[in-house]
N, C-alpha and C positions, 0 to 999 in steps of 0.2 A: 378422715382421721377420727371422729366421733364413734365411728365403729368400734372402732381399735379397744376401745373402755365401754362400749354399752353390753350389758347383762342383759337385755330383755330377751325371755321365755327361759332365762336357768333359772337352777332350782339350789339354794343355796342353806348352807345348817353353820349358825353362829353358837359356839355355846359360851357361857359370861354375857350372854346378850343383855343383860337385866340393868347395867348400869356403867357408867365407866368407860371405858375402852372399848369393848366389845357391843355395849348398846350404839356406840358411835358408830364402828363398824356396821353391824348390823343396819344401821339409817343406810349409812353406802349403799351394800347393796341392795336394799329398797329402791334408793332413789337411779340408782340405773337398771334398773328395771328388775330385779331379780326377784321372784319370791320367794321368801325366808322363813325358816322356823329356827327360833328360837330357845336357848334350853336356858334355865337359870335355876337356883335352886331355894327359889323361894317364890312368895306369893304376887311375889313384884313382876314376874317376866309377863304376866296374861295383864298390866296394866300397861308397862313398855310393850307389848307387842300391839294393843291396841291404840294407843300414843302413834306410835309408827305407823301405822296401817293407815291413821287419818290424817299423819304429814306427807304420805308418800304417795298414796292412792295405790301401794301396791299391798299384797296380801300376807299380813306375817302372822305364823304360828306360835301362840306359847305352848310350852313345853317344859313341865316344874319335874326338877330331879338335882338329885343329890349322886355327881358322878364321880365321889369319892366311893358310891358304894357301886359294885362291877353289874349287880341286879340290874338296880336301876339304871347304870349306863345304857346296857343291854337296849332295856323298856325304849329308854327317850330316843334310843337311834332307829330301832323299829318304827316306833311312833312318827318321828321326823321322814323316815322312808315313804312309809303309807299315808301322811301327807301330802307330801311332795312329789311322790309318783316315781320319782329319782333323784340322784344326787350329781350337782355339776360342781359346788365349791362348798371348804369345808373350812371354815376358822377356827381354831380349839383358841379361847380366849379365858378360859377360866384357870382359876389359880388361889391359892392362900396360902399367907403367909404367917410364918413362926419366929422370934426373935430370942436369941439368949446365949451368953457367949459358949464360944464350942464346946470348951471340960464340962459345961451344966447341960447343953441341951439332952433333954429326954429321947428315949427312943420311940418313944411315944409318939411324939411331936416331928422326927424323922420320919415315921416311917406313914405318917397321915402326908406329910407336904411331899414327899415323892410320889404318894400312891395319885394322890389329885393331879401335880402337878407335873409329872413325869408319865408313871403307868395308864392312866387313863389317857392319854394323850395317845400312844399308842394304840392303846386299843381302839379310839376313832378315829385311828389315822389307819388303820390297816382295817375296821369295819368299811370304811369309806372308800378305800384304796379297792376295795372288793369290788365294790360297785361301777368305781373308775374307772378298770382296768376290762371289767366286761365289755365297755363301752366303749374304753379305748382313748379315751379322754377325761381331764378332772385337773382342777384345781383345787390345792390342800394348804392351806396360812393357817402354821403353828404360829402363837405368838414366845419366844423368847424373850430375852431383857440383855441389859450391857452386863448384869453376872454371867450369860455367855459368853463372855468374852472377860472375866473377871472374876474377883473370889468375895466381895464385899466384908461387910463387918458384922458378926453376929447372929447373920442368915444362913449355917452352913447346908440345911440341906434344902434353899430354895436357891443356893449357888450350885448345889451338883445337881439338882431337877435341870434349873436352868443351859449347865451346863449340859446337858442331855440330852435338851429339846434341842440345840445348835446340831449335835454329833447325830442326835436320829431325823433330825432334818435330811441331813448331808448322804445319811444312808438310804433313805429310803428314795430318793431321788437317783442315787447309785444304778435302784434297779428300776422303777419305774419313768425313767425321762424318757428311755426308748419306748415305753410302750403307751406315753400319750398323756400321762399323769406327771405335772410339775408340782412337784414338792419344795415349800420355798418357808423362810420366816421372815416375821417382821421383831424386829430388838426395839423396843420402845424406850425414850432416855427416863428422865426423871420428870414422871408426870404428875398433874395436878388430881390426883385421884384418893379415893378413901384410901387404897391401900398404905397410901405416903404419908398419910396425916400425920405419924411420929416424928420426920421428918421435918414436914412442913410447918410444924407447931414447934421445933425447936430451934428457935435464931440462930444458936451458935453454927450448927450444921443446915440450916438454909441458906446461910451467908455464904457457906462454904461450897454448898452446890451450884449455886448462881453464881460464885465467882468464877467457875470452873467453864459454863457452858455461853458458847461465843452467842448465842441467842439471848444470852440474857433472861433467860426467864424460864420457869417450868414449862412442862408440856402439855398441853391437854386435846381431851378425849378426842376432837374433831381433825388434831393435827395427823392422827392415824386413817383416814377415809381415803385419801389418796393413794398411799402403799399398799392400802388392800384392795381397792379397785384395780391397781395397777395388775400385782398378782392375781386376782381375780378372773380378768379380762384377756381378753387374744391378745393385748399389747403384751405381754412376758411369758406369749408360747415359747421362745427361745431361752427362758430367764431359770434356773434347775439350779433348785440345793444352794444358795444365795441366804444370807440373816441381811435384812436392810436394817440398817439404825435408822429409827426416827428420833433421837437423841437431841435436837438444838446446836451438833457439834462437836456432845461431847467426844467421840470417841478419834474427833481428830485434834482434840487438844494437846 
């Protein structure tokens, strides 16, 4: 059965690795053997990847880019290639967010949180998928959120990024499940992360969130390592074009 989840000798590319969600993930798969390169876009990822390397004993690559701009996308998936020598799992974990109600927000501001959170996602899911598909095998964990599957308050265009990352999950799994590449997401509920801090700092609307989720409580970074191991690993060869909530519940509220 321990087979069924162990990563050792894959070659694995996290990007959001630098803290959060995706640094969690990233531990994953470390700690089942996978070795990781890392992308983050700041000067933090070459200290979390070194962090990791001495928790894990396995080998993880930093990798500093800004994949809002398509350049440097380009740079940091090459770079991760010729690290890694190939590619067997791909987590797009990165993302940012804008708030301001819909008649105000800027297009400004639209059309940065799509380009991050939507289009570049794409494009390393279909550089990856390249790679995948040669080989005939690969695992690909977009991360989504419950605005795929909702319109929330304020957030209009990291509801239709969101909503995006569910529907190009579903598609590109359409056409790559027969040829060996599962394409899958993980919906993360309401976690305890920088991104939330508005949230989290506001009583009226954290009472309201925790009333809501039968766990009782936020979610944090660590409670995500098992849904991406899962996806991950030969346990959910059969598992195609799937969002798992790691939610606390809510979404069977």
């Amino acid at each position: 059965m321990n087979k069924l989840f162990d990563l050792s000798g894959k070659k694995a590319l996290v990007t959001g690795g630098s803290r959060g969600l995706g640094r969690a993930m990233a531990q994953a798969m470390l700690e089942f053997g996978a070795e990781t390169a890392i992308i983050g876009s700041s000067e933090q990822v070459t200290t979390t990847a070194a962090e990791l390397s001495q928790m894990t004993g396995q080998r993880a690559v930093p990798i500093q880019a800004d994949l809002g701009d398509r350049t440097q996308l380009q740079r940091a998936f090459d770079e991760s290639l010729n690290q890694l020598g190939t590619l067997d799992i791909l987590i797009v974990s990165h993302g940012v967010q804008r708030r301001a109600p819909a008649e105000e927000f800027s297009l400004e501001n639209w059309d940065f949180v799509l380009e991050v959170n939507l289009t570049s996602m794409f494009i390393l899911n279909q550089l990856a998928g390249r790679v995948m598909l040669a080989k005939g095998k690969g695992k690909i964990i977009n991360i989504a959120s419950l605005l795929s599957f909702s319109g929330g308050i304020t957030v209009p265009a990291y509801a239709a990024a969101k909503g995006g990352v569910a529907r190009l999950t579903m598609a590109l799994s359409n056409e790559w499940a027969r040829r060996g590449v599962n394409v899958n997401a993980i919906a993360p509920g309401y976690m305890n992360t920088e991104m939330n801090e508005a949230l989290i700092n506001n009583p009226a609307r954290n009472q309201q969130i925790l009333d809501r989720i039968p766990a009782a409580r936020w979610g944090l970074p660590e409670d995500m390592k098992g849904a991406a191991v899962f996806l991950a690993s030969a346990a959910s060869d059969y598992v195609n074009g799937v969002i798992i909530p790691v939610d606390g519940g809510w979404m069977g509220r």
